[in-house]
C-alpha positions in Angstrom: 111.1 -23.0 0.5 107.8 -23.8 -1.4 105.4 -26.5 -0.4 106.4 -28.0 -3.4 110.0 -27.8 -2.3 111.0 -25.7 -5.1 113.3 -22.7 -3.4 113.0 -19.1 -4.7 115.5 -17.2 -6.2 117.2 -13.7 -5.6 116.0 -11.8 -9.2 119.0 -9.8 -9.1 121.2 -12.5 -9.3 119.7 -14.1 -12.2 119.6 -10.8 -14.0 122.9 -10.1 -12.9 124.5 -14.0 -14.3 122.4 -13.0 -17.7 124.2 -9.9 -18.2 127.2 -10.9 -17.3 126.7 -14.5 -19.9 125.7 -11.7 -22.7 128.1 -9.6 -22.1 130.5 -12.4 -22.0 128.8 -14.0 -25.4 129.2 -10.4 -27.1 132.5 -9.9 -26.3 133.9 -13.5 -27.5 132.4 -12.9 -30.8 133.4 -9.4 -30.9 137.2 -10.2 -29.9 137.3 -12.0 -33.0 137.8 -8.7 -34.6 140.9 -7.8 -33.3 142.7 -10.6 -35.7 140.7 -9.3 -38.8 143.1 -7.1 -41.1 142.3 -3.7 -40.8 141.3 -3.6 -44.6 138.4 -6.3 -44.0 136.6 -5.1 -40.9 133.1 -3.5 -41.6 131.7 -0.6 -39.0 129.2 -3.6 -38.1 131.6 -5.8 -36.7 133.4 -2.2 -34.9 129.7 -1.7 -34.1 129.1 -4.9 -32.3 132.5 -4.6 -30.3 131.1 -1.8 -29.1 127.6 -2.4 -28.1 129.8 -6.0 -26.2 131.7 -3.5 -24.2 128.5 -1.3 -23.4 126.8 -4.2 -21.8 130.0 -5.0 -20.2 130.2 -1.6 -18.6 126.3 -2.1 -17.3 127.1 -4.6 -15.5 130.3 -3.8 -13.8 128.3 -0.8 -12.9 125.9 -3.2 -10.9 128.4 -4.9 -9.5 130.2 -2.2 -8.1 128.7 -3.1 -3.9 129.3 -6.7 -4.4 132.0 -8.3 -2.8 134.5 -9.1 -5.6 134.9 -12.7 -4.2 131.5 -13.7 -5.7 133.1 -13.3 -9.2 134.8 -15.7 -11.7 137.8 -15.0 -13.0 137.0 -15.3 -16.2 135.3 -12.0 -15.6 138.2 -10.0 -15.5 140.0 -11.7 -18.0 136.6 -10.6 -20.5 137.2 -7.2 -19.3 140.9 -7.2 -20.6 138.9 -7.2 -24.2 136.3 -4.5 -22.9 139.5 -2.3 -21.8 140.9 -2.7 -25.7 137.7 -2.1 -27.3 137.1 1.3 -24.8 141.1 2.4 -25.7 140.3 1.8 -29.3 136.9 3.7 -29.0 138.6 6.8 -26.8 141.2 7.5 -29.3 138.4 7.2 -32.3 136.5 9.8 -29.9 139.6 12.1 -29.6 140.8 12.1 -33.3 137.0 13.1 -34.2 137.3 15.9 -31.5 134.0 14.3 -29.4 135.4 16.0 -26.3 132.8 15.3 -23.9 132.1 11.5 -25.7 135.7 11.5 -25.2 135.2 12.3 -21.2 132.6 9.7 -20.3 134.4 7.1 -22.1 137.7 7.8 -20.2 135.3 7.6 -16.6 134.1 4.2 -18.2 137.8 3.1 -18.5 138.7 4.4 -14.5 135.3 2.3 -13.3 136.8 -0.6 -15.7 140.2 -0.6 -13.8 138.8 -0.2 -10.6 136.5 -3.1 -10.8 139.6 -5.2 -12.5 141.4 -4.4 -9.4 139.7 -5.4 -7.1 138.7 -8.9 -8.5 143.2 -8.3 -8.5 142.7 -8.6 -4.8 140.9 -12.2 -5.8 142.7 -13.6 -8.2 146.1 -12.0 -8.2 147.1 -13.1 -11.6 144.6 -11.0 -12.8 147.7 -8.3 -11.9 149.6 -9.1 -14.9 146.8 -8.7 -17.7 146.0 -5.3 -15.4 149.7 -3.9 -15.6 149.4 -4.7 -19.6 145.8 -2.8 -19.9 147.1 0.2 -17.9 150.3 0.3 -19.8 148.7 0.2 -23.4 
């Protein structure tokens, strides 16, 4: 504690809660796409989705040491969207014949469903929404 009783703050953990609230933002406005007919949607808005499940990925990457039991739910229930936008984004990736692109984004996907379960071990309801991203 300061002497003006102000307390200091971990820096990781406010750069870790704004990552996670823009990568949350992101992918709100990105899941919008998905109920946009396919004949509408721009490569800005596929863009976008993208980028959102990017930063997603950073920080789920950060997270990986830290106790799952210091995360919302909400969490894994965002990274139900980043699992449809990396699906969507592998199979783009394999019908364009990017092999190795192809690669990293399935190794995104395996960190994806690791993280989702263990925050499963958290919030077990989580399982079901994990049994529907694996299946799909």
């Amino acid at each position: 504690m300061y002497e003006d009783g102000n307390h200091a703050q971990d820096a990781s953990k406010d750069s870790l809660h704004c990552l996670r609230v823009k990568s949350l933002a992101l992918l709100e406005r990105s899941s919008r796409l998905s109920t946009v007919p396919e004949g509408e949607k721009n490569s800005g808005s596929y863009e976008r989705s993208v980028k959102a499940a990017d930063a997603a990925m950073k920080v789920i990457h950060m997270i990986d040491n830290i106790d799952a039991k210091n995360f919302h739910m909400l969490m894994g229930l965002s990274w139900i969207c980043v699992s449809d936008v990396l699906k969507r984004e592998l199979r783009r990736k394999r019908s364009a014949a990017d092999d190795e692109s192809a690669r990293h984004t399935e190794q995104e996907l395996e960190a994806l469903y690791a993280a989702m379960k263990r925050l499963r071990q958290v919030y077990p309801i989580l399982g079901l929404w994990l049994s529907k991203a694996l299946s799909s």
